[in-house]
C-alpha positions in Angstrom: 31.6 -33.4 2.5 32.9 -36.9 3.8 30.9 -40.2 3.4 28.1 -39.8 5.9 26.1 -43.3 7.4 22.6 -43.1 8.9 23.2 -46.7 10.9 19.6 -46.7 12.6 18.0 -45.8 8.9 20.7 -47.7 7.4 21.4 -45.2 4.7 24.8 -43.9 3.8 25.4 -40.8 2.0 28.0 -39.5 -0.1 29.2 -37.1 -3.1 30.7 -38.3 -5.9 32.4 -36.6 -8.9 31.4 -37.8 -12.3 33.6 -37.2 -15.3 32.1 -36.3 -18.8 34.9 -36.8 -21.5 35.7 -35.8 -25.4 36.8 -38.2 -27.8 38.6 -38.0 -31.0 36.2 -40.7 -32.2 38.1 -41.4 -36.0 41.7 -41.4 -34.5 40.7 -43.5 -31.9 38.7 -46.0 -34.0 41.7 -45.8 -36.5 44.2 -46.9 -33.3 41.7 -49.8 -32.2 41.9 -50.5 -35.9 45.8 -50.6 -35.8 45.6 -53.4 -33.1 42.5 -55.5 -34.8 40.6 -54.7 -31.6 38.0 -52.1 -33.2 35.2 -55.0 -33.7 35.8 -56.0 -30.2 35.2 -52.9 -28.6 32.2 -51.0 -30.2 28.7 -51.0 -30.2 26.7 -50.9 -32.7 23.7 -48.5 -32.7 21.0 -49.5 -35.2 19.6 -46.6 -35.6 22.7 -44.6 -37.3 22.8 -47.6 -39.6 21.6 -46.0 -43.3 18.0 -48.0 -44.5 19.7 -49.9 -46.6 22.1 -51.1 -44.4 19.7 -51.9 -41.4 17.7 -54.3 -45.0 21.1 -55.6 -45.2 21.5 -57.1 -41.6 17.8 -58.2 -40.8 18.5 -61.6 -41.4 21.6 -61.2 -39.2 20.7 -59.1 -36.3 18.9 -60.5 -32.9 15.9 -59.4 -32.6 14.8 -57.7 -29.3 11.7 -58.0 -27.3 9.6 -55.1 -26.5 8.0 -53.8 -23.6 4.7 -51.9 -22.5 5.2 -48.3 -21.4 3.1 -45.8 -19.6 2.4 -42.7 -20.9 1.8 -39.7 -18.4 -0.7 -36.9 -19.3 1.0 -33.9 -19.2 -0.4 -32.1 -16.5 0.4 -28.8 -14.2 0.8 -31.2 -11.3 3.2 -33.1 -13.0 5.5 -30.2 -14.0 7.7 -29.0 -11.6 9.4 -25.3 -12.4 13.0 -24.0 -11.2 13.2 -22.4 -8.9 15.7 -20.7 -6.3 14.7 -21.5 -3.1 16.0 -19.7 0.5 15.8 -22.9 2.5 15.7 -22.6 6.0 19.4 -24.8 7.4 18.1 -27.9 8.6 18.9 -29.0 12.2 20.0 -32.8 12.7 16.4 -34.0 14.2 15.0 -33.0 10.8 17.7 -34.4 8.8 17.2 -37.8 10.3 13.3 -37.6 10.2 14.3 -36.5 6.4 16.4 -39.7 6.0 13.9 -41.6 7.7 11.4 -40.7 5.5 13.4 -41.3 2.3 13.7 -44.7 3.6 10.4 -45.4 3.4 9.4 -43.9 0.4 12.3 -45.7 -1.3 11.0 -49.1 0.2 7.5 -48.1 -1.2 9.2 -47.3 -5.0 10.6 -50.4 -4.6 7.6 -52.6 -4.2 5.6 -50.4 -6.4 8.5 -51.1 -9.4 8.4 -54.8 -9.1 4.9 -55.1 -8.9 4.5 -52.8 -12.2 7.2 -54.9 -13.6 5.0 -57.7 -13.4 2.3 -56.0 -15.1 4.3 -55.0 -17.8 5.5 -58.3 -18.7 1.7 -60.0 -18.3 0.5 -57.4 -20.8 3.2 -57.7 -23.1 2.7 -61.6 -23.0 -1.6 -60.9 -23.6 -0.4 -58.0 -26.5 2.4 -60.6 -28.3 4.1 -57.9 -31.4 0.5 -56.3 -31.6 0.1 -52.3 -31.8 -1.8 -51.8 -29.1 -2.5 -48.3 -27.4 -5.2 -48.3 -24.2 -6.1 -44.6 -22.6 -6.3 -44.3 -19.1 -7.7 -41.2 -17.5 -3.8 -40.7 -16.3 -2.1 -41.4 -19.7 -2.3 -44.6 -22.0 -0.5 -47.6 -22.3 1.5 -48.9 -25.8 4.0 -51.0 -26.8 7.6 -49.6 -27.7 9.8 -51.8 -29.9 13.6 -52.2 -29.4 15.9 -51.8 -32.2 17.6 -54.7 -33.0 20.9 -55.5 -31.8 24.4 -56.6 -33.7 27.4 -57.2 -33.0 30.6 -55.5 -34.9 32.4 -58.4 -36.4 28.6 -59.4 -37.8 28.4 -56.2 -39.4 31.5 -56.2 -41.2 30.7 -59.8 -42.5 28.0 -57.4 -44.7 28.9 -53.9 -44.4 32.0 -52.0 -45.1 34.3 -50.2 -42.1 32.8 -46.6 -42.8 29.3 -48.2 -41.6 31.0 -49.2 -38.3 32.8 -46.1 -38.2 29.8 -44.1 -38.5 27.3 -46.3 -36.4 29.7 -47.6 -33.4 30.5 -46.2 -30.1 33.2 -48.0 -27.3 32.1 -50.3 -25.1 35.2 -48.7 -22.3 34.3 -51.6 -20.1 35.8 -53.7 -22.6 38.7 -51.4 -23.6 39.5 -51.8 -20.3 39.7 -55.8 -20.5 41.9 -55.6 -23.2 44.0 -53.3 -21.2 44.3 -55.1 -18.5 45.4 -57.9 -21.0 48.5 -55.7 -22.0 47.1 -55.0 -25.3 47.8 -51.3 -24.5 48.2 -48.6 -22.1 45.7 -46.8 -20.3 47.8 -44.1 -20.9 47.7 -44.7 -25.2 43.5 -44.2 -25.2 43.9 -40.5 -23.0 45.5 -39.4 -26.4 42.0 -39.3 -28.0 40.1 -38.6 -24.8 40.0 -36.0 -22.6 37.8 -34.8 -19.6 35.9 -31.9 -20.7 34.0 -31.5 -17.1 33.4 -33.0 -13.9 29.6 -32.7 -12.7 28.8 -34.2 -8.7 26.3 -35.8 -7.5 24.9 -36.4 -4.3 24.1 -40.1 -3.9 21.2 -41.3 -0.9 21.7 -45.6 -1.0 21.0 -48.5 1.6 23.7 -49.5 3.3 22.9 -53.3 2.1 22.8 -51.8 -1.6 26.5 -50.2 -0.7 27.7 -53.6 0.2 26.1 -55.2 -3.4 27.5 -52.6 -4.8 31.5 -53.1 -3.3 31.7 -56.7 -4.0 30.7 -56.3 -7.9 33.4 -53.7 -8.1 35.5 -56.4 -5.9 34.4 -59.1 -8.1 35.2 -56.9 -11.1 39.2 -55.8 -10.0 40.1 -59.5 -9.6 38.5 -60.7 -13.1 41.2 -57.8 -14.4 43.8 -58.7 -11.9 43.3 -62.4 -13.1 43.2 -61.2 -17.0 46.2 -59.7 -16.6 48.3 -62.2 -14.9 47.5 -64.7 -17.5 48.9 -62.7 -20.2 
């Protein structure tokens, strides 16, 4: 189905394909490798790092704020089963009052995400790095610490390249930079990764969230465009 725009809601809707891929991860770290690129194009993730590696890199790694989470009681309301449902084919009139609708309640999350934003950052300025856990006849409230964060060219300072092997992923927004730099091909990574499926999604937006959303990817082609003139 083609790109759809509610103008009087202003909501546009559309289906969009998204691809899941398979990577040979060691012959494509061992090609990044090749080029000296690998330690500017992986993540690290902490938490595949061994114990004694993660003692290692303390002193190294930037440490991340946390933040205050709420925990839902798990309740039959809450839960909502499968099921396969005859629906009844929706005439226009309903499909706008539907759209209409969603507007609304999107303009309510909205509000309702800012404001608990706030919250969350006022109680985790009250809590500082304390434990704390507070029930609420809904669920509780706690703190959840974030790993801490390294970059790859600090870890090999202390580690060996089978820890960055084992602990990194690619960062493909930057493999893409480097790309566009005429370090390689596009063509050269779809050696070691392949799509494996192709999921859709059907995607409700604002139209004004559309437009944000064109002129980053705008903004984004002519940093590349501009990369790779200058090379």
């Amino acid at each position: 189905m083609k790109r759809i725009i509610w103008r009087k809601q202003g909501v546009v809707g559309y289906f969009t394909g998204v691809h899941h891929y398979e990577e040979d991860k060691d012959r494509l770290f061992d090609f990044f490798h090749s080029l000296g690129l690998l330690p500017y194009v992986v993540n690290i993730q902490w938490a595949k790092l061994l114990t004694e590696e993660q003692l290692k890199l303390e002193g190294v790694a930037n440490k991340r704020e946390g933040y205050v989470r709420f925990w839902p009681k798990k309740s039959q309301s809450l839960l909502v089963k499968e099921s396969n449902y005859n629906l009844p084919k929706l005439l226009p009139e309903d499909i706008l009052n539907s759209v209409s609708e969603w507007r609304k309640l999107k303009s309510k999350y909205d509000r309702m995400e800012k404001q608990w934003a706030l919250l969350r950052r006022g109680a985790l300025r009250e809590w500082g790095e304390k434990e704390r856990k507070i029930q609420l006849p809904s669920g509780s409230l706690s703190l959840v610490r974030l790993q801490p964060q390294i970059q790859a060219d600090a870890l090999l300072k202390h580690l060996d390249r089978s820890a960055l092997f084992r602990s990194g992923n690619v960062n493909y927004d930057k493999v893409i930079e480097f790309a566009a730099k005429g370090y390689f091909n596009k063509s050269d990574i779809d050696n070691y990764r392949k799509i494996k499926d192709i999921s859709v999604r059907y995607i409700l937006m604002e139209l004004q969230n559309e437009d944000k959303r064109y002129q980053y990817f705008r903004r984004r082609l002519n940093f590349l465009s501009e990369m790779s003139r200058q090379m």
